[in-house]
C-alpha positions in Angstrom: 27.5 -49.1 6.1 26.0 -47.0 8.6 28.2 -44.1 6.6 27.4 -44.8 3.1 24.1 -44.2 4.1 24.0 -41.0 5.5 26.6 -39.7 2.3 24.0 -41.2 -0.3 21.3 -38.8 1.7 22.8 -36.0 2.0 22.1 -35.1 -1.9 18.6 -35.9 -1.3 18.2 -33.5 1.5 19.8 -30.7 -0.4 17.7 -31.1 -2.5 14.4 -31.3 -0.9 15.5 -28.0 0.8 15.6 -26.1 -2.7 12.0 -25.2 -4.4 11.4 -27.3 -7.4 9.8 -24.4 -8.8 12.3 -21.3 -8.4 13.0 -18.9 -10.5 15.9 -16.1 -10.2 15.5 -13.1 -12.5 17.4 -10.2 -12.5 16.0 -6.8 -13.6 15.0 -3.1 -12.6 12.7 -2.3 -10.1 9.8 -0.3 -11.9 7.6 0.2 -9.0 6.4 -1.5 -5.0 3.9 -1.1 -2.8 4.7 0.9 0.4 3.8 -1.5 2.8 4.9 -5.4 5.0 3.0 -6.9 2.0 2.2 -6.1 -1.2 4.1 -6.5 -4.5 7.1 -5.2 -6.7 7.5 -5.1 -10.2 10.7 -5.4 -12.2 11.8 -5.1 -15.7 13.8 -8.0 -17.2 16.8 -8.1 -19.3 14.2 -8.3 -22.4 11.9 -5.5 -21.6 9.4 -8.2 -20.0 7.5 -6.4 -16.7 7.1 -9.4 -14.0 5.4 -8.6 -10.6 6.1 -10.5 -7.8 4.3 -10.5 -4.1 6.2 -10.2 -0.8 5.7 -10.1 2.8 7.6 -9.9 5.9 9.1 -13.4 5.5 10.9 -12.0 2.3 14.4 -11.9 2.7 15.9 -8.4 1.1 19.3 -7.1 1.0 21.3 -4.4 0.1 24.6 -3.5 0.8 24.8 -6.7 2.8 21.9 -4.9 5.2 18.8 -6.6 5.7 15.7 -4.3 4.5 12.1 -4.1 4.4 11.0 -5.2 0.8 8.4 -1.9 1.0 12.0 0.0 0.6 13.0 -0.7 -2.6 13.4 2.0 -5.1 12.7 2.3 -8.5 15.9 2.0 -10.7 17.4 0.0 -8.3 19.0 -3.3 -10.2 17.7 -6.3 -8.4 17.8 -10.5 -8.1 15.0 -11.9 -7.3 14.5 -16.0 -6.5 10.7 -16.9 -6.3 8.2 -19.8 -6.7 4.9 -20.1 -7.9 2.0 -19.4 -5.8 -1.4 -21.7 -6.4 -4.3 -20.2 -8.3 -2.8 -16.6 -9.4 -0.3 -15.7 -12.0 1.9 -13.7 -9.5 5.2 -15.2 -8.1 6.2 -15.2 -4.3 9.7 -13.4 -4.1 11.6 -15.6 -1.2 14.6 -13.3 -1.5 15.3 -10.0 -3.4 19.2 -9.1 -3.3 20.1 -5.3 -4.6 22.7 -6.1 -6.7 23.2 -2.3 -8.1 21.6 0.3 -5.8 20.5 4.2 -6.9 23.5 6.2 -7.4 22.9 9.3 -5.2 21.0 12.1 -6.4 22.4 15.1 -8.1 22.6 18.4 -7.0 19.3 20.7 -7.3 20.0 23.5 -9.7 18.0 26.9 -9.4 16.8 25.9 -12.6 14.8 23.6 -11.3 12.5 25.6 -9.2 12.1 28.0 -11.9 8.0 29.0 -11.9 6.4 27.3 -14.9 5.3 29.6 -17.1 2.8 28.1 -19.9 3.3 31.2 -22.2 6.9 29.8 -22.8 7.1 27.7 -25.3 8.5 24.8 -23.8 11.5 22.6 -24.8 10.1 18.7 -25.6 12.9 16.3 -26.1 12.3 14.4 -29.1 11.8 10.4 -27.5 12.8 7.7 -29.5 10.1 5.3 -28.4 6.4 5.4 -28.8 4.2 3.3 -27.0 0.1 2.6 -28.0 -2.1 1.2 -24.8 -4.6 1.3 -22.2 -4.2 2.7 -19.2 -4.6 0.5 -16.2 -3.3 2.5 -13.4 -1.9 5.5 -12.8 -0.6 8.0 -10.2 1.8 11.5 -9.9 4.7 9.2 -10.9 4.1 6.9 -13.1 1.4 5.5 -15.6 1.0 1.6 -16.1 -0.6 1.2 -19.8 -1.5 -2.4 -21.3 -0.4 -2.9 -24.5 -0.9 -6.2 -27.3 2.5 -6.1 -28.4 4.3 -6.0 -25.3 2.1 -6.2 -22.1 2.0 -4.4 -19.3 4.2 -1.2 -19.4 5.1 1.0 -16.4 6.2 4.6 -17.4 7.5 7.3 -15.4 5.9 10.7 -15.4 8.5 13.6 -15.7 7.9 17.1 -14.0 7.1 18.5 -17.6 5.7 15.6 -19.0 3.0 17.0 -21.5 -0.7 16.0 -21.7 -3.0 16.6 -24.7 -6.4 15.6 -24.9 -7.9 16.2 -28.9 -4.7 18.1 -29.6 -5.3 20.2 -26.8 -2.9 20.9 -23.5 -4.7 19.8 -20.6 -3.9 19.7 -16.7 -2.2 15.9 -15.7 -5.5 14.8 -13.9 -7.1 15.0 -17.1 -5.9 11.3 -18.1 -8.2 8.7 -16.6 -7.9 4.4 -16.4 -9.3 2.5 -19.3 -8.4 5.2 -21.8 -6.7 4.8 -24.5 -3.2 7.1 -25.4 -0.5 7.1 -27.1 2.9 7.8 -25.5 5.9 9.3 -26.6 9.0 8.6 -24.1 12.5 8.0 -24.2 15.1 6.5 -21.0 17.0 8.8 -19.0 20.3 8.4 -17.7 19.4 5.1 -15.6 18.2 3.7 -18.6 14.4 4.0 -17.3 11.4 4.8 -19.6 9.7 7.9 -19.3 7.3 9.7 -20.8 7.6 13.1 -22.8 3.9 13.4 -23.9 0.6 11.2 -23.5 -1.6 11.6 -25.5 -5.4 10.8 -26.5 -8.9 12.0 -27.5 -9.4 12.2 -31.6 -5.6 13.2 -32.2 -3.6 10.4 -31.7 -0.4 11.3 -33.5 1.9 13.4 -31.7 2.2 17.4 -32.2 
């Protein structure tokens, strides 16, 4: 009897030990905070951006190497299992595994520390996305806009990213929160969005 006990609680305790309220996603690191707590945010399989907090009790691996979570990259594809934390609409990450790290970088080319030269006129790949929004937050990487159809979307900036304020080219620090632009991007060879030209002021159709 004495056995038949212990096997009908065994289940029970299993159980008790997984989080009623977990949740594993898997998507693409966009963007996380440098530092033992703060938060990441990923891109899901259908384009949806969660952010998630962490702290030093967050379990993170990659390559079967235990991590900081302030050392994930962006573009790196990621599993994350988290629960709900009381009165805010972020998650807590328990664990993040790296399921698909950055491949490593590619060689610089001279090319690329040609001097810009503004009299040139410059190449502008075509982008096949456009994207309408606020911006929310931004910094020399990337620009977070808030959009009604789809959220919050995190963009990165490109070394010749262009920047036109009433049809005008203007210097990168130009472009302020809580202003309104439109954005024409495309995804690069990691499949992450970036942006070609942001734009705002009167002219809000691209050049």
């Amino acid at each position: 009897m004495r056995m038949i006990g212990v096997l009908l609680l065994l289940p029970w305790v299993g159980a008790s030990q997984t989080p009623s309220n977990g949740a594993l996603v898997r998507g693409t690191v966009l963007e996380c905070d440098a530092r033992p707590t703060g938060e990441v945010s990923i891109r899901a399989a259908d384009n949806e951006v969660l952010r998630y907090r962490f702290d030093s009790k967050t379990y993170v691996e990659r390559d079967q190497k235990l991590i900081e979570a302030s050392r994930l990259a962006p573009g790196e594809k990621v599993e994350v299992l988290s629960e709900r934390l009381p009165a805010t609409a972020l998650r807590y990450a328990m664990t993040i595994h790296v399921i698909q790290p950055l491949p490593p970088p590619r060689p610089q080319t001279m090319g690329r520390y040609r001097a810009y030269n503004p009299a040139a006129e410059p190449v502008i790949p075509a982008g096949n996305i456009t994207y309408s929004g606020v911006v929310s937050r931004l910094d020399a990487q990337r620009v977070l806009i808030h959009t009604r159809a789809a959220g919050d979307l995190s963009i990165a900036l490109r070394k010749d990213t262009r920047f036109l304020e009433d049809g005008q080219l203007v210097e990168a620090d130009r472009l302020k929160p809580t202003m309104r632009v439109f954005v024409r991007a495309g995804k690069d060879i990691y499949q992450q969005v970036e942006a070609y030209q942001v734009i705002w002021g009167s002219i809000l159709t691209p050049q």
